[in-house]
C-alpha positions as CSV (number, residue, x, y, z in Angstrom):
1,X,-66.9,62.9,-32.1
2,X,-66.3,60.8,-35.1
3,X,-69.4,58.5,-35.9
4,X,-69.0,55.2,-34.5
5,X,-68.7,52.0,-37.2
6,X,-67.6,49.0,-35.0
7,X,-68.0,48.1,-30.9
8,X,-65.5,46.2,-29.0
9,X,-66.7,44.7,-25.5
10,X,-64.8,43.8,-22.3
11,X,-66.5,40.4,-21.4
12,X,-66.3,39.6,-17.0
13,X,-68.4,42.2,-15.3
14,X,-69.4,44.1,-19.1
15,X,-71.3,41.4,-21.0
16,X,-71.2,38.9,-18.4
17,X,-71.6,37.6,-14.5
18,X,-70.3,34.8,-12.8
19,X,-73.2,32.7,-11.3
20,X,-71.3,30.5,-8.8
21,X,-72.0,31.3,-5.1
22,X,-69.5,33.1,-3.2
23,X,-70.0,31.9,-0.2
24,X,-69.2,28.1,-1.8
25,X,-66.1,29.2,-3.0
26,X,-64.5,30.8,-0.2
27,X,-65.8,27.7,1.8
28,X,-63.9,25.5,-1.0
29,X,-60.8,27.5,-0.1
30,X,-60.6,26.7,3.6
31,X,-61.5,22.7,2.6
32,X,-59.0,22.0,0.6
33,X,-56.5,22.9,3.3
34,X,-58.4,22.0,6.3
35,X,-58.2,25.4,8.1
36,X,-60.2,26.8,9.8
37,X,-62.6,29.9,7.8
38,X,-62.1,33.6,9.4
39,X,-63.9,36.5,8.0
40,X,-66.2,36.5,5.2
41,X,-66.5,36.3,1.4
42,X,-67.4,40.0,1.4
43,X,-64.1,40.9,3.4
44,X,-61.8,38.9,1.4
45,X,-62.8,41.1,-2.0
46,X,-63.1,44.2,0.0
47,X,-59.2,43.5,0.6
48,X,-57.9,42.7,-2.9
49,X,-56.2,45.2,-4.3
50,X,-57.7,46.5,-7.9
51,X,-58.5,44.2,-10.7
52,X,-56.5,40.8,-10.8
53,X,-53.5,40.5,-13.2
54,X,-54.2,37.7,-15.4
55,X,-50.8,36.3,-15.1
56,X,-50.6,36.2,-11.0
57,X,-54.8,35.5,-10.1
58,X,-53.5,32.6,-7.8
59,X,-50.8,35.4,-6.0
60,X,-53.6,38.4,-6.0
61,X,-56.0,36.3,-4.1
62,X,-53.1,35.4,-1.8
63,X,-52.4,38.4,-1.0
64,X,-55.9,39.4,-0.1
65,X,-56.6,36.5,1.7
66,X,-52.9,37.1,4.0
67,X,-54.6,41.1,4.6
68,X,-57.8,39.5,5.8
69,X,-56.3,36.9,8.3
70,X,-54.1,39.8,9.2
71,X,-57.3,41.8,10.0
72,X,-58.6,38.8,12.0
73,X,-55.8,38.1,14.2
74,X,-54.1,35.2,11.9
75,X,-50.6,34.5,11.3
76,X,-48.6,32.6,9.3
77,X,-51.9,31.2,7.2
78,X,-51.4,29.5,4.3
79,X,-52.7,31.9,1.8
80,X,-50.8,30.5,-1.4
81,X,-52.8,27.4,-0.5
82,X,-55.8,28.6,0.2
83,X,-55.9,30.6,-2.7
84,X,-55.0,27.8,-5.0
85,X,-58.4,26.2,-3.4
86,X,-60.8,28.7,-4.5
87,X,-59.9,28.6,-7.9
88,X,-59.9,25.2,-8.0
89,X,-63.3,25.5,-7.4
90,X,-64.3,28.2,-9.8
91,X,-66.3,26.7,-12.9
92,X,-65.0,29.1,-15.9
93,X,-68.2,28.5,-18.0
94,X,-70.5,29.0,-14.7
95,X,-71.4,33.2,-16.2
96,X,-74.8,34.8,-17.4
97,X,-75.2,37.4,-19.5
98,X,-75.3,40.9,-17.5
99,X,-79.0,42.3,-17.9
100,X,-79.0,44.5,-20.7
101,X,-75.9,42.4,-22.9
102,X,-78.3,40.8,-24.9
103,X,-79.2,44.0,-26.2
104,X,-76.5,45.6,-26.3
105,X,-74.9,42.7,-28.7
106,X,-77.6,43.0,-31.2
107,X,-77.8,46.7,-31.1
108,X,-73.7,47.1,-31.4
109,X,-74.4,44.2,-34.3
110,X,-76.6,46.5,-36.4
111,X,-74.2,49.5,-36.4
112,X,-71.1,47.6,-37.6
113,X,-68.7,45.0,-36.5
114,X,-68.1,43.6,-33.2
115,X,-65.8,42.2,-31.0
116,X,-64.8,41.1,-27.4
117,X,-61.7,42.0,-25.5
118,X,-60.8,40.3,-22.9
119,X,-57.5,40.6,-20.0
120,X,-58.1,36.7,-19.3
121,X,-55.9,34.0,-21.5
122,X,-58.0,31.9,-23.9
123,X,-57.5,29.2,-20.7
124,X,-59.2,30.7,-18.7
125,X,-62.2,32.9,-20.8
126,X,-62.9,30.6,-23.7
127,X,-65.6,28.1,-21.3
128,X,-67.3,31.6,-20.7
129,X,-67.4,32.6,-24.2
130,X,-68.8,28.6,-25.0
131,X,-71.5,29.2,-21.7
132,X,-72.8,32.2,-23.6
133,X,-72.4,31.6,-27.2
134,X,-70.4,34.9,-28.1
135,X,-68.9,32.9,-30.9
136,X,-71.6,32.8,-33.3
137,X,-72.6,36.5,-31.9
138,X,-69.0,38.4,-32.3
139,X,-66.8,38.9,-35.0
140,X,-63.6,37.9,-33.3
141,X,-62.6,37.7,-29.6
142,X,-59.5,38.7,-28.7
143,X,-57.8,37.1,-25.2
144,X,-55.0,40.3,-24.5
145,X,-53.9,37.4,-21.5
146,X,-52.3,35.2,-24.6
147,X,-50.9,38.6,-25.6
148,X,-47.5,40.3,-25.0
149,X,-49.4,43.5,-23.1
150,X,-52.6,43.4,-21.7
151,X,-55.3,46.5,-20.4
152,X,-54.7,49.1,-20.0
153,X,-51.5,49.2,-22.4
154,X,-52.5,50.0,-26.3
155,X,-51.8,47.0,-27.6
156,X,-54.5,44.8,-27.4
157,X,-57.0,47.3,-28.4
158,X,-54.8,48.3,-31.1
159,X,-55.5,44.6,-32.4
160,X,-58.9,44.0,-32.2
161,X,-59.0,47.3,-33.7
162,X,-56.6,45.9,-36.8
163,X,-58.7,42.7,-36.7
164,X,-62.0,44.2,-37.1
165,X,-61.0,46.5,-40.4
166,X,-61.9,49.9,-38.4
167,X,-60.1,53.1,-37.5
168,X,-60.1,53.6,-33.4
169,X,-61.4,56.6,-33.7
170,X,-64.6,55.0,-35.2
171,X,-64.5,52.4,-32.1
172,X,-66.4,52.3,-29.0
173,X,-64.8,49.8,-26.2
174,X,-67.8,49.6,-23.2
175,X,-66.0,48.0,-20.6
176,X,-66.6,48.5,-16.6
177,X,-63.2,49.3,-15.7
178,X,-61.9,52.8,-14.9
179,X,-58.3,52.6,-14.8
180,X,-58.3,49.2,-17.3
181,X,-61.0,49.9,-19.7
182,X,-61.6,53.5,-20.3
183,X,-57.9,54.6,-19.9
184,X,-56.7,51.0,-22.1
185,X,-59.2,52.8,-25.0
186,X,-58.4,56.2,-24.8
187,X,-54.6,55.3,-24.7
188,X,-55.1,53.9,-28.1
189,X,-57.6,56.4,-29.3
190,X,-60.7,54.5,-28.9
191,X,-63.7,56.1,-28.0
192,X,-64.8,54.6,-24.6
193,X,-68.3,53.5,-22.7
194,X,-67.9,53.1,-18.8
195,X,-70.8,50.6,-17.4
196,X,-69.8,49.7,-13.7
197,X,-71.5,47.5,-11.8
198,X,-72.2,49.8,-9.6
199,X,-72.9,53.5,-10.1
200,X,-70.4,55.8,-8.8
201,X,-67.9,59.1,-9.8
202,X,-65.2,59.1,-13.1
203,X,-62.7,59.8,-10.7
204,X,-61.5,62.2,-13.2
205,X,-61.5,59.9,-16.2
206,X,-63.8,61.4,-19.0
207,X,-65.5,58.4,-20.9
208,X,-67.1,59.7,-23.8
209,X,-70.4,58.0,-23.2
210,X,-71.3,56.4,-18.6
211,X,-74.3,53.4,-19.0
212,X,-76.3,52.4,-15.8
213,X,-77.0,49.3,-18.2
214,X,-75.6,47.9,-21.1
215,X,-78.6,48.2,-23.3
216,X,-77.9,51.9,-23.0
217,X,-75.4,51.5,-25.8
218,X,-78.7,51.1,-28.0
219,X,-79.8,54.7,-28.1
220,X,-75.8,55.9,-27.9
221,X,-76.1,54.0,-31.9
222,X,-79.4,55.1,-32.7
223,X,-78.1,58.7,-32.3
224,X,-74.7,58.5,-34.2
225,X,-72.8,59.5,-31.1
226,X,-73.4,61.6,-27.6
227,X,-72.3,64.5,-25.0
228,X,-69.1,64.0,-23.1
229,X,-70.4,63.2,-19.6
């Protein structure tokens, strides 16, 4: 494996963790149409399907929220609407750093430049990036939502990569998505770090390096490169 000289992160779920309450926000979403709440917080993610698409968050969450009525006996609900309520009610800069970013950051800053990748439009990710100071602690930030293709198409990493001054084959992206992160990086000939938030099998994907933690990524640097899990 070629030595690594630059790391690129993903930021929601990666670097960082929203620290709203769920239960407040799927509250929120009944509220603001007056209707009465079914099922719970847990059951509406449990039915979205996969990771959002930047462009349609307000129609993915719809579309969970119309398989969870349907699971509860509902009909006809206004989902659209209620939607539209919870993210009203999100607060973009309400994120903490994941428990290991910190060190991760200043470990990935060591070996070489960095950068952030994000699918989320500058709209919608900047007030994190503000929250947790990533400005003054990245290189660049690239928002692939503000771009023509987002993860997992080549494109995005393809820029940062062009941005940072480094060859992909030099560049690690750690990012917690399977099918958005690892494959987005590997289709562009990044190396690739999968860190889920919670442990569990490739699904067939081969990552180069898997991290419990972030601050895994230290020791990955400190060694010049690793074993294909």
């Amino acid at each position: 494996m070629p030595e690594i000289r630059a790391v690129v992160f993903d930021l929601d779920g990666t670097l960082c963790e929203s620290t709203q309450d769920e239960e407040t926000l799927f509250s929120a979403a009944f509220e603001a149409v007056d209707y009465e709440p079914f099922g719970a917080v847990g059951d509406l993610w449990a039915a979205l399907d996969g990771p959002p698409d930047p462009s349609g968050e307000q129609h993915y969450l719809a579309a969970g929220f119309r398989r969870l009525a349907a699971q509860h006996g509902h009909k006809r609900v206004p989902a659209d609407n209620l939607a539209a309520g919870l993210l009203d009610a999100v607060d973009r800069g309400a994120v903490a750093f994941r428990e290991g970013a910190e060190t991760a950051l200043d470990a990935a800053r060591e070996a070489g430049p960095v950068a952030v990748l994000t699918n989320g439009p500058a709209s919608r990710q900047r007030p994190k990036i503000e929250t947790l100071a990533l400005a003054d602690r990245v290189g660049t930030v690239c928002y692939a939502g503000d771009l023509p293709r987002r993860k997992p198409h080549p494109e995005p990493f393809e820029t940062v990569c062009e941005t940072l001054g480094v060859d992909p084959e030099r560049t690690l992206y750690v990012g917690d998505s399977l099918g958005y992160d690892v494959a987005g990086a590997h289709g562009a000939g990044l190396q690739a770090a999968w860190c889920p938030r919670t442990p569990g099998d490739t699904d067939g994907y081969r990552p180069e390096f898997v991290f419990d933690r972030p601050d895994e990524l230290a020791g990955v640097l400190d060694a010049g490169g690793g074993e294909r899990p």
